[in-house]
LUMSE-432343 format. One record per atom (N, C-alpha, C): residue number from 1; residue in one letter; x, y, z. Coordinates in Angstrom, 2 decimals, decimal comma, always signed. Example, Ala and Ser with C-alpha at 12.3 -4.5 7.8 and 13.67 -1.06 7.14 Angstrom:
2
k  r  px  py  pz
1  A  +13,19  -5,69  +7,80
1  A  +12,30  -4,50  +7,80
1  A  +13,20  -3,30  +7,80
2  S  +12,85  -2,25  +7,08
2  S  +13,67  -1,06  +7,14
2  S  +12,90  +0,03  +7,87
REM end
This chain:
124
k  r  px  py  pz
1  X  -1,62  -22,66  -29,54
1  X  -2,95  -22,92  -29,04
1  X  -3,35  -21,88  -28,02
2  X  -4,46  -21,59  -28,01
2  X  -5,14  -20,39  -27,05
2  X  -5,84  -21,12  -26,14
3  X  -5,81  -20,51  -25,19
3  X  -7,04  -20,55  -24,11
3  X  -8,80  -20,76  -24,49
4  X  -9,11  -22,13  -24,17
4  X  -10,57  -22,14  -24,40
4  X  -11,27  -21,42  -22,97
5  X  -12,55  -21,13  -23,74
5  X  -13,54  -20,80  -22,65
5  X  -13,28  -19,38  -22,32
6  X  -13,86  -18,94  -21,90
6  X  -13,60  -17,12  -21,59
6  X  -13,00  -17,12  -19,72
7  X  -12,62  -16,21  -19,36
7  X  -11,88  -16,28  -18,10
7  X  -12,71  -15,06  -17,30
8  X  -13,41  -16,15  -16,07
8  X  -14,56  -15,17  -15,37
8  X  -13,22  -14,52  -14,10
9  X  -13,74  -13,40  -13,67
9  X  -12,73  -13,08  -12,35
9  X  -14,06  -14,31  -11,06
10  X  -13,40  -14,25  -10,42
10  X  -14,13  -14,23  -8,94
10  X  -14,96  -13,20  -8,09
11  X  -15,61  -13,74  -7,79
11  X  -16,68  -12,67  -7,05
11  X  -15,96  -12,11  -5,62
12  X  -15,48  -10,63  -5,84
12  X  -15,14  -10,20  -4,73
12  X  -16,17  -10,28  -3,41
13  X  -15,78  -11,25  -2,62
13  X  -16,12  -11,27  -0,64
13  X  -16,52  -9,66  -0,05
14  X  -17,50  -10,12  +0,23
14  X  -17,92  -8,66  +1,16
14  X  -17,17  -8,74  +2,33
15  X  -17,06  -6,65  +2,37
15  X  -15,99  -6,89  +3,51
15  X  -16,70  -7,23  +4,61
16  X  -15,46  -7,55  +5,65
16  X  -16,12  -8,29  +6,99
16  X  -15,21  -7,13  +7,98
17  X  -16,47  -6,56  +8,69
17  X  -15,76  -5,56  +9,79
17  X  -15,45  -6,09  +11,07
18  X  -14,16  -5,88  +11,79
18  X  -14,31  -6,24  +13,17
18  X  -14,83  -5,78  +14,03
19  X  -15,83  -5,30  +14,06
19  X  -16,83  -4,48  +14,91
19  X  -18,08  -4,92  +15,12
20  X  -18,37  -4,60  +16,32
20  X  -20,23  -4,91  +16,72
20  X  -20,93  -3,96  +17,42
21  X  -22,12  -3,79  +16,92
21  X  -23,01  -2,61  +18,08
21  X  -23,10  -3,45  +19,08
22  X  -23,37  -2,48  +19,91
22  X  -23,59  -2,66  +21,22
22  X  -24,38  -1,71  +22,07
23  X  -25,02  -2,12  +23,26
23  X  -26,40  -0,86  +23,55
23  X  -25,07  +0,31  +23,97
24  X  -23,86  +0,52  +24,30
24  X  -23,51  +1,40  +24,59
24  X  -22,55  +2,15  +23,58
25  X  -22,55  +1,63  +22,71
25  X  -21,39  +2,29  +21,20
25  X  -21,26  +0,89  +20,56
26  X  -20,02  +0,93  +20,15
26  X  -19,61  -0,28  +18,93
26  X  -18,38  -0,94  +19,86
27  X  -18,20  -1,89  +19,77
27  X  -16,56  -3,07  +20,01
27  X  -15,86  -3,78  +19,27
28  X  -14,55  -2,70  +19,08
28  X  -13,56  -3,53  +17,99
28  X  -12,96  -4,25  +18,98
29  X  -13,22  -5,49  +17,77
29  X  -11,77  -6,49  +18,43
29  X  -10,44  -6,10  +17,26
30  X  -9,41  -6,36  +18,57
30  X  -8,15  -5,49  +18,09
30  X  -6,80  -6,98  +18,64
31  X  -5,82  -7,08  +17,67
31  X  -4,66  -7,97  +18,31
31  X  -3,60  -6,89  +17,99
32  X  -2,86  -7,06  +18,85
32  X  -1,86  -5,86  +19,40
32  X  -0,64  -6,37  +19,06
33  X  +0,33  -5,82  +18,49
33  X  +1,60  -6,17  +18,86
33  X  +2,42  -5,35  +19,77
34  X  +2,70  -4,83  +20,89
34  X  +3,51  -4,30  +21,71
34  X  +5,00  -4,33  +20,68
35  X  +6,33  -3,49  +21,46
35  X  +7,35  -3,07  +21,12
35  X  +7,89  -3,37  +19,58
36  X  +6,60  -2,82  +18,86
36  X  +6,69  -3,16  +17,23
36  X  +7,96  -1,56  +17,27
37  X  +8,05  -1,91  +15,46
37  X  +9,16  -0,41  +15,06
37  X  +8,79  +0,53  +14,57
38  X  +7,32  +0,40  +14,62
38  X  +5,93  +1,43  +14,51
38  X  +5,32  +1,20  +14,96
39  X  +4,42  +2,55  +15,16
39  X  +2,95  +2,76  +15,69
39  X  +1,96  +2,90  +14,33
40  X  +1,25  +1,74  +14,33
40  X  +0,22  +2,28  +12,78
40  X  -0,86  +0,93  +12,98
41  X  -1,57  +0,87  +12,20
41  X  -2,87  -0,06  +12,08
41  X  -2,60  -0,86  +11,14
42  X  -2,57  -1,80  +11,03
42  X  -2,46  -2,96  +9,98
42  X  -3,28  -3,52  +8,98
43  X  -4,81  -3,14  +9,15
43  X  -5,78  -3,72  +8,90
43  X  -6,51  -5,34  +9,45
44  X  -7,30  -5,73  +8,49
44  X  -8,14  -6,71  +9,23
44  X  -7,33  -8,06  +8,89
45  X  -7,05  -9,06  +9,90
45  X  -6,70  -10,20  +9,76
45  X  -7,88  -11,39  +10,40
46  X  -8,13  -12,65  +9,92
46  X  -8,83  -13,76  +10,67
46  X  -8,16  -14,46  +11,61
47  X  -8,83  -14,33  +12,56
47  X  -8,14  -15,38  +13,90
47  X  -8,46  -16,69  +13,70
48  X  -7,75  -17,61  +14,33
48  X  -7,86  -18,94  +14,02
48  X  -9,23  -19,36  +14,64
49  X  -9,79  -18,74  +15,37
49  X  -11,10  -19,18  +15,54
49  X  -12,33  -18,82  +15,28
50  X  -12,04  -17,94  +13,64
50  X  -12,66  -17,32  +13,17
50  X  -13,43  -16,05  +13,08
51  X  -12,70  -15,52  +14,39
51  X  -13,32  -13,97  +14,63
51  X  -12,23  -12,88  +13,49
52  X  -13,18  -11,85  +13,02
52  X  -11,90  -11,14  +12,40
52  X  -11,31  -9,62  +13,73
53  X  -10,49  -9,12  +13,47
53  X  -9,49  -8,43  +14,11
53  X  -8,81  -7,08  +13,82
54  X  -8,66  -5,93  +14,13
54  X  -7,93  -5,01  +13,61
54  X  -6,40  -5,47  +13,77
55  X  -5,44  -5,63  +13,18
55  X  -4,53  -5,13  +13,44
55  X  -3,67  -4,51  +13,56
56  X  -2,83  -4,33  +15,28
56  X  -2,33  -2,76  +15,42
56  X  -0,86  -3,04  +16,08
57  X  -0,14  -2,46  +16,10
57  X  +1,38  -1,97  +16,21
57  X  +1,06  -0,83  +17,12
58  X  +2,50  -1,09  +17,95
58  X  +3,04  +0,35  +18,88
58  X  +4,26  +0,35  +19,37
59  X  +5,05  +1,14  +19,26
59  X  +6,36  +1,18  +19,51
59  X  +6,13  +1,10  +21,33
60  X  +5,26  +1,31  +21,84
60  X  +5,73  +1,17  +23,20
60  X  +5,20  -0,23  +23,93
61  X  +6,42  -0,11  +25,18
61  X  +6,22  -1,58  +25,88
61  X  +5,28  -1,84  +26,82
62  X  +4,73  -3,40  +26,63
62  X  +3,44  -3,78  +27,60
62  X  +3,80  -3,92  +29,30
63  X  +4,35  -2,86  +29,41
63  X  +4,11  -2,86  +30,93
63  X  +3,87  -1,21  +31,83
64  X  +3,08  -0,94  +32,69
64  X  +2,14  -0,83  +33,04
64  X  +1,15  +0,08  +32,23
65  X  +0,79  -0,39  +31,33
65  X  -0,28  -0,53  +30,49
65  X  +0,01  +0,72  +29,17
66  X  +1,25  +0,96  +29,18
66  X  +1,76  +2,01  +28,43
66  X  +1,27  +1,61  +26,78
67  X  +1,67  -0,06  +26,53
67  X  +1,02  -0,13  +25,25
67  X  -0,11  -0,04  +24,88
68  X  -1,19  -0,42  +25,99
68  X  -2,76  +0,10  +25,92
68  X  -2,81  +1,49  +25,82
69  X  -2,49  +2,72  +26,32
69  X  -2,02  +3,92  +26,33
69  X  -1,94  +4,32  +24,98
70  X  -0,89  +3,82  +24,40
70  X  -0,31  +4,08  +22,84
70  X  -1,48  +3,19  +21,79
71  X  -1,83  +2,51  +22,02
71  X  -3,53  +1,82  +21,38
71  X  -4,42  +2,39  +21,03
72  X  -4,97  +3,32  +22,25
72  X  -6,25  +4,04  +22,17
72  X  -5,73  +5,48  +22,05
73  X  -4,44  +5,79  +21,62
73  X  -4,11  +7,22  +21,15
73  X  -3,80  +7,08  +19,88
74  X  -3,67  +5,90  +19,22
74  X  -3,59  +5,45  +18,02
74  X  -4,98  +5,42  +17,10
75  X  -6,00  +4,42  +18,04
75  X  -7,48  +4,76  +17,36
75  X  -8,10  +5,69  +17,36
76  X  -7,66  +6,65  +18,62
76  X  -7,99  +8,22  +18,36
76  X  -7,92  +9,10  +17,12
77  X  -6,68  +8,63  +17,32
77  X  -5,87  +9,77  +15,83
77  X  -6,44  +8,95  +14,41
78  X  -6,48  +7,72  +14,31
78  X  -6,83  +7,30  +13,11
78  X  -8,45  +7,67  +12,66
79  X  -8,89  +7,62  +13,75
79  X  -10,25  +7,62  +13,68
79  X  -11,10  +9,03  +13,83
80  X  -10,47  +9,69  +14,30
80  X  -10,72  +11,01  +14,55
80  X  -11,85  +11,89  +15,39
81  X  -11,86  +10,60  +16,76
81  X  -11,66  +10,78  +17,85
81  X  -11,40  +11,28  +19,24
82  X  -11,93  +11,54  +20,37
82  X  -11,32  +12,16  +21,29
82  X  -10,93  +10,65  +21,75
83  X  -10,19  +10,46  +22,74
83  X  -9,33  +9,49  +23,67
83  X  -9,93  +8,56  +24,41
84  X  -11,31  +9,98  +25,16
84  X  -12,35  +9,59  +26,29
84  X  -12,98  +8,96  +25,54
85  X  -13,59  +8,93  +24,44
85  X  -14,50  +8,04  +24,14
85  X  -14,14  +6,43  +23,72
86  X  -12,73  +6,53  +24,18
86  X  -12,45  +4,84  +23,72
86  X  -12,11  +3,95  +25,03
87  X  -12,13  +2,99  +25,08
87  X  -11,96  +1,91  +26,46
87  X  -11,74  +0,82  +26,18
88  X  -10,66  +0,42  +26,90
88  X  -10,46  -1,20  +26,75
88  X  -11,54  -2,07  +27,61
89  X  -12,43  -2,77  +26,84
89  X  -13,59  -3,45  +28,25
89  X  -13,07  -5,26  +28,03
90  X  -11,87  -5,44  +27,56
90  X  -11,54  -6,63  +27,63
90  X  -9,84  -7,06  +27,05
91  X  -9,13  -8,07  +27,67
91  X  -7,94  -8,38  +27,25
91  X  -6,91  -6,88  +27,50
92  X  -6,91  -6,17  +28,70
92  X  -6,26  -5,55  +29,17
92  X  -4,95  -5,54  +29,20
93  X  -4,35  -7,38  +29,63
93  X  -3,18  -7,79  +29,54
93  X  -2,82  -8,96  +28,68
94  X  -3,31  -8,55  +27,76
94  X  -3,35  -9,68  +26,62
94  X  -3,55  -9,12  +25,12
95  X  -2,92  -9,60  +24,21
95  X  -2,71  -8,82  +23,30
95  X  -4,23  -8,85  +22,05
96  X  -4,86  -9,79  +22,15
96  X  -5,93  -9,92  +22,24
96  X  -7,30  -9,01  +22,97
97  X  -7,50  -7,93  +22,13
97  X  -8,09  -7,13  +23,27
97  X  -9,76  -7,08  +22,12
98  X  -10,63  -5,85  +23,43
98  X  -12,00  -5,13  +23,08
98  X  -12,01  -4,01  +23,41
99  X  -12,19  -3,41  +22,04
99  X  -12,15  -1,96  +22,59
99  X  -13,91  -1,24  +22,21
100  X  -14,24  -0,26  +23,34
100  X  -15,51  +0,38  +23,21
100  X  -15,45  +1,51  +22,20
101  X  -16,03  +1,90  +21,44
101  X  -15,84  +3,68  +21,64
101  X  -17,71  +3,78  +21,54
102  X  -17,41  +4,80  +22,39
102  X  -18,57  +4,76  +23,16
102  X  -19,22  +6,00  +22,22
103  X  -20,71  +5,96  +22,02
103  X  -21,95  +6,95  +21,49
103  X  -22,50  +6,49  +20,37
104  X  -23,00  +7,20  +19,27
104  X  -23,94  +6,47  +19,07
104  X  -24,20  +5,47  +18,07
105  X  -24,31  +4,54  +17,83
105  X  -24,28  +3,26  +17,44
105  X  -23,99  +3,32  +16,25
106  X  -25,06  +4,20  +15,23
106  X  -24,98  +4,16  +13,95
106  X  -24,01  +4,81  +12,95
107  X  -24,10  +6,30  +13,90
107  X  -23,24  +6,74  +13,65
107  X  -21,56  +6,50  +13,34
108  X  -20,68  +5,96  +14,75
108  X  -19,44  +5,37  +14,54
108  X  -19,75  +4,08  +13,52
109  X  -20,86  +3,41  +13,57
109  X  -20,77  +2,36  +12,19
109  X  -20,40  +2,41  +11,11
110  X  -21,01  +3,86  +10,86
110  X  -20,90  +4,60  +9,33
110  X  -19,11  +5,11  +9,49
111  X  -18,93  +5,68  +10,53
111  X  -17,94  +6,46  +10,05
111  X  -16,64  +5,05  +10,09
112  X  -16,90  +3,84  +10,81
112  X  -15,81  +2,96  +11,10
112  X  -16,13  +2,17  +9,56
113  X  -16,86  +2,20  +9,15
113  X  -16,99  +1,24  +7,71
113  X  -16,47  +2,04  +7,07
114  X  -16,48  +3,34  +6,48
114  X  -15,77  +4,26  +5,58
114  X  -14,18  +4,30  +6,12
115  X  -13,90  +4,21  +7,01
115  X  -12,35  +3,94  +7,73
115  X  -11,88  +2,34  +7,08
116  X  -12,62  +1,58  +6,90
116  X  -11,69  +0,32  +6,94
116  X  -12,14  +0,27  +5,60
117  X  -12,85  +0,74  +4,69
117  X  -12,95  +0,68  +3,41
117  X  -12,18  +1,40  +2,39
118  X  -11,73  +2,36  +3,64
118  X  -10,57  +3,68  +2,75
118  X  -9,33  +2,80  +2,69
119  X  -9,43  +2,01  +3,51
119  X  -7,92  +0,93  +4,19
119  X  -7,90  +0,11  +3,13
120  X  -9,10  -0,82  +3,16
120  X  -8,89  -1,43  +1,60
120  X  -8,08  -1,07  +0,13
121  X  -9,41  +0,00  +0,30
121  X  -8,62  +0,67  -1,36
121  X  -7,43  +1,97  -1,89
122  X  -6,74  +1,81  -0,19
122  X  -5,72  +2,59  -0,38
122  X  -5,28  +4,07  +0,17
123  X  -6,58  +4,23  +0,48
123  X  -6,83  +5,76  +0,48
123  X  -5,83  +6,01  +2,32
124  X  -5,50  +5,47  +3,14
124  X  -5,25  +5,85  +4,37
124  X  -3,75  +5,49  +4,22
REM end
């Protein structure tokens, strides 16, 4: 006996970025893991309270702020980036953080959606 009915796929979910404009650049929310066995980006996960999240790895330890340090030299390099233009403006000591990168709105939109879309389909 065969399969009745024809077999639809599912409608692929639009992606959902962790990012928001803001009048001064864009703000990823980012959850951190400190003294991971890499430094690399994980991609997007959902928080239990429904915000979504980058997630990121760093081999170095959360104290005095060395893993924030290794964070924003991480989104630098991934992103392609200078250093100065990124800032933690929240969850400093908490792994749970906000990060700025600061200029101009549309611009990092475009270039942060082509970043997490390359992530999707492999390309990074």
């Amino acid at each position: 006996m065969g399969i009745s009915g024809a077999l639809t796929a599912a409608p692929l979910a639009p992606q959902v970025y962790p990012f928001t404009q803001s009048s001064r650049g864009i703000t990823v929310n980012i959850r951190l893991a400190p003294k991971a066995g890499r430094t690399c980006a994980d991609g997007v996960a959902r928080a239990s309270d429904g915000r979504f999240y980058l997630r990121a790895r760093v081999t170095a330890v959360p104290e005095k702020g060395k893993a924030n340090k290794a964070l924003l030299k991480l989104l630098a390099k991934e992103w392609g980036l200078s250093q100065s233009r990124l800032r933690i403006v929240a969850g400093d000591k908490d792994r749970d953080k906000t990060v700025l990168l600061e200029g101009d709105g549309d611009d990092i939109t475009h270039m942060l959606k082509e970043w997490f879309d390359g992530r999707d389909s492999g390309e990074r």
